[in-house]
C-alpha positions, 0 to 999 in steps of 0.5 A: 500500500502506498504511504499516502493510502497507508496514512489515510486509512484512519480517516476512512474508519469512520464511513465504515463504522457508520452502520447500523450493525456496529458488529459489521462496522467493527469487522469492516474496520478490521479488515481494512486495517488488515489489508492495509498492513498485509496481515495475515491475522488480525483480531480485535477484542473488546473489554466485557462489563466487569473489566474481567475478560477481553471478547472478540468482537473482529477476526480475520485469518484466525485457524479454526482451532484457534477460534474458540481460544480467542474468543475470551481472553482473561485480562492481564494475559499479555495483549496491549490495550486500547485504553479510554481515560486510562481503561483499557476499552479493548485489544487490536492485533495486527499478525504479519508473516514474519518479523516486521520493524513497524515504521514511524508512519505505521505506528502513528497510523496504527495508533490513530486507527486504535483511538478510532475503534476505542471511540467505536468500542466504548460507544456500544 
């Protein structure tokens, strides 16, 4: 993807969460990031009422086996979160093929992309 594509994508999150299935919206998202970063897995969770457990909530290119472990995910097991005024409203993974130095750009990109979806996740 081109750097100003690339840079872009954040801006682009809105339209695609603006759906009346926010579910949809979230899987949409999901994969636009995804793609945009070549992934070849990528999830995002959210957190659950209690603060206890992390819910999937978007998937792409998780294995069938993997699935069901990564449908709840007890806090504290090693995910980075998105946080909201200091709680962690939920988790984006971005899984690549190999090891992979993320660049200025795709770090800012990614971060703006997060605070886009943290605004999605504590709005439902």
């Amino acid at each position: 993807m081109s750097t100003q594509n690339l840079a872009e994508l954040p801006d682009r999150l809105p339209t695609l969460l603006d759906v009346e299935d926010s579910d949809a919206g979230l899987a949409a998202c999901l994969e636009a990031i995804a793609t945009s970063f070549e992934a070849v897995t990528a999830t995002l969770h959210r957190m659950d009422s209690d603060g206890a457990f992390l819910l999937l909530a978007a998937s792409r290119g998780l294995p069938e086996q993997v699935l069901p472990m990564t449908q709840k995910i007890p806090v504290g097991t090693g995910m980075a979160g998105l946080c909201d005024d200091g709680a962690v409203a939920g988790t984006l993974g971005v899984g690549k093929a190999g090891e992979h130095d993320y660049t200025d750009l795709e770090t800012e990109v990614l971060q703006k992309c997060a605070a886009g979806l943290r605004q999605a996740l504590t709005s439902n």
